[in-house]
N, C-alpha and C positions, 0 to 999 in steps of 0.2 A: 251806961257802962260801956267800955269804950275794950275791945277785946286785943290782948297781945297781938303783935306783928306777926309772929310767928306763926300762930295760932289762925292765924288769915291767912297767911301762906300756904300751908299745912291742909287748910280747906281746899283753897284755892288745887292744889296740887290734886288732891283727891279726886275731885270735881270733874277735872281736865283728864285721869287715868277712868274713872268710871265712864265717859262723856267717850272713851276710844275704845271702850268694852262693849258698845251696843249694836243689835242688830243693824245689819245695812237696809232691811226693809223698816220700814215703820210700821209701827205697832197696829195701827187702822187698816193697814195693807195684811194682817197676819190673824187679825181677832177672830175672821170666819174661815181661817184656814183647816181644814180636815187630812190632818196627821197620817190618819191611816191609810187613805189612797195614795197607791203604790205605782211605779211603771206598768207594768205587767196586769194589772188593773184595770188599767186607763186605758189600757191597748187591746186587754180581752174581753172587756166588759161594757165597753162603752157605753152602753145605756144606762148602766148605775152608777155609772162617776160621771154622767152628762151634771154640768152645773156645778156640781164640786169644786169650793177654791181650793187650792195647792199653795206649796213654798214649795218650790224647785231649784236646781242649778244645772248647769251643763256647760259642756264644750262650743261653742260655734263650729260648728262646720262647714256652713255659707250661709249666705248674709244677700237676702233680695229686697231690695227698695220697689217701690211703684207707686202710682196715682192716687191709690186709695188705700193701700194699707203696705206695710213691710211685714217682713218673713223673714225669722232665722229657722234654720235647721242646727237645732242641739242634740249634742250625745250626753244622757244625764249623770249626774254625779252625785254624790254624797256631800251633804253639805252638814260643818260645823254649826254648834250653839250660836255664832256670829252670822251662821248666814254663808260663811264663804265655801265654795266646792274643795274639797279637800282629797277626793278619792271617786275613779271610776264605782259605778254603780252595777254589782254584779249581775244584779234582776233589771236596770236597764237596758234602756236602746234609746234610738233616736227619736226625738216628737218635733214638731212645731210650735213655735214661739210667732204669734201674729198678735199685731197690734197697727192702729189706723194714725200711729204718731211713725214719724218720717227716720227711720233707722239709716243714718249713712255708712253702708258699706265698710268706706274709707277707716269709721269709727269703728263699728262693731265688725271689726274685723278677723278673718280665720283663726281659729288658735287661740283668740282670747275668752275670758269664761263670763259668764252672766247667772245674777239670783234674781230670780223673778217670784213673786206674786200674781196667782193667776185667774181661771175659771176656765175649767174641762169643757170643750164644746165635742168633743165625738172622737172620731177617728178620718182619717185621709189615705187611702190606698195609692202607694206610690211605687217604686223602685228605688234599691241600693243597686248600683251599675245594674245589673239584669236580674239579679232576683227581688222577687215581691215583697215589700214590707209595709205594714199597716203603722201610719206614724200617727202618736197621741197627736190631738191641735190643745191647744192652752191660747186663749184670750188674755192677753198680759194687759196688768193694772199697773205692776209697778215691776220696773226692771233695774238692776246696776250693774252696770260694766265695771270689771276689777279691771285693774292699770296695765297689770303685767300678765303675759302668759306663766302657767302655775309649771314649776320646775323641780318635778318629781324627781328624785332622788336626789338632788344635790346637798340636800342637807343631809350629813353624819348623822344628827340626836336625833334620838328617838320621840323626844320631845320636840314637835317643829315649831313649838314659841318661844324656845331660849334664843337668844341672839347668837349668831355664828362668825366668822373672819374669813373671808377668803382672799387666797393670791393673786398676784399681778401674775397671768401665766406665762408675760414678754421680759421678767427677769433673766437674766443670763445667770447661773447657777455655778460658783467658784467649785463647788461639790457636789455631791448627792443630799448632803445633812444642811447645807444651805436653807436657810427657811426662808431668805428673800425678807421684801418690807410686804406687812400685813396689811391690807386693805379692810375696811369695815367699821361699825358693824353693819352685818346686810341681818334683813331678815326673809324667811322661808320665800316669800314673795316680797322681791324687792323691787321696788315703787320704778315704774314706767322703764322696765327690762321688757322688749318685747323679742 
C-alpha cells in the first residue's frame, strides 16, 4: 500500500514542527532531575540538596577557564517547558556552574544564558564586590548555550511565541505615520543577536 504524496508530506511537516518542540536537554540528562529543589534551598540547606540533580538556567555573568576545570557564575532564571530561561527568578541568586570540559570564555560569553543539568555539590563562600555571598556549586552534566542574549521587553505580545516585525530604525521618515519597510519575522530571541 503505497500512501498519498500528500499525506507523506503532511507527516513529514508534523514530524520536523514536533522535532522543534523538544526539550534542549535530553531526556537521560532530566530523568533524575528533583523538581522541587529550589535556589534558596541549595543555598540554605546545603546538606540536603547535596547530590540532588537540578534542571537549571541562568544569566552568565563571568565565565573562568583553567587547567582542570571551567566555572561560570550564573544569575538563575525561570526556565520554560522547552528548557529556555525566560524570566529572572525572584527566589534566586547567583550559583556556580563547574564542569572539567574546557568552557571558552570567548564562547560562553557575558550576557549570554545557559540550561544546564546538573548535581548539587554544597555551597562556596564568596563575595559580590564586598558583601558576603554563599554561592550554590552545581556539577554540570549537560549544558546549552542559547545563540542570542534574551531581549526582554522588546517584544509588544503578550504572548512571546507569536512571531513579531520590526523596523529598520535607519529609515528616514517622510512623516510621523510613516511605517517605513518591515523587516521580519524575528522571533522573541532571534538567532545569533548578540
Amino acid at each position: 500500500m503505497t500512501l498519498p504524496s500528500s499525506l507523506v508530506c503532511l507527516l513529514l511537516g508534523l514530524l520536523l514542527l514536533l522535532s522543534g518542540c523538544s526539550h534542549v536537554i535530553p531526556a537521560r540528562y532530566r530523568q533524575d532531575v528533583d523538581e522541587t529543589v529550589r535556589f534558596r534551598q541549595a543555598q540554605q540547606l546545603p546538606t540536603q540538596t547535596f547530590g540532588k540533580k537540578i534542571l537549571w538556567g541562568g544569566l552568565i555573568l563571568d565565565a573562568q577557564a583553567g587547567t582542570e576545570e571551567s566555572e561560570l557564575v550564573l544569575y538563575s532564571y525561570k526556565l520554560d517547558r522547552w528548557g529556555e530561561p525566560v524570566a529572572i527568578d525572584d527566589d534566586g541568586g547567583r550559583y556556580l556552574l563547574k564542569t572539567t570540559r574546557f568552557l571558552d570564555p570567548a564562547i560562553y560569553d557575558e550576557g549570554l544564558f545557559v540550561t544546564l543539568a546538573g548535581t548539587l555539590e554544597g555551597v562556596e563562600p564568596r563575595s559580590v564586590g564586598e558583601v558576603p555571598y554563599v554561592f550554590p556549586v552545581v556539577r554540570a552534566e549537560k549544558i546549552h548555550l542559547w545563540e542570542g542574549p534574551f531581549r526582554w521587553g522588546l517584544k509588544p505580545h503578550p504572548n512571546i511565541y507569536v512571531p513579531y516585525y520590526i523596523e529598520d530604525e535607519s529609515y528616514p521618515r517622510s512623516h510621523p505615520y510613516d511605517p517605513g519597510p518591515i523587516w521580519g519575522p524575528y522571533w522573541y530571541r532571534p538567532a545569533g543577536v548578540r
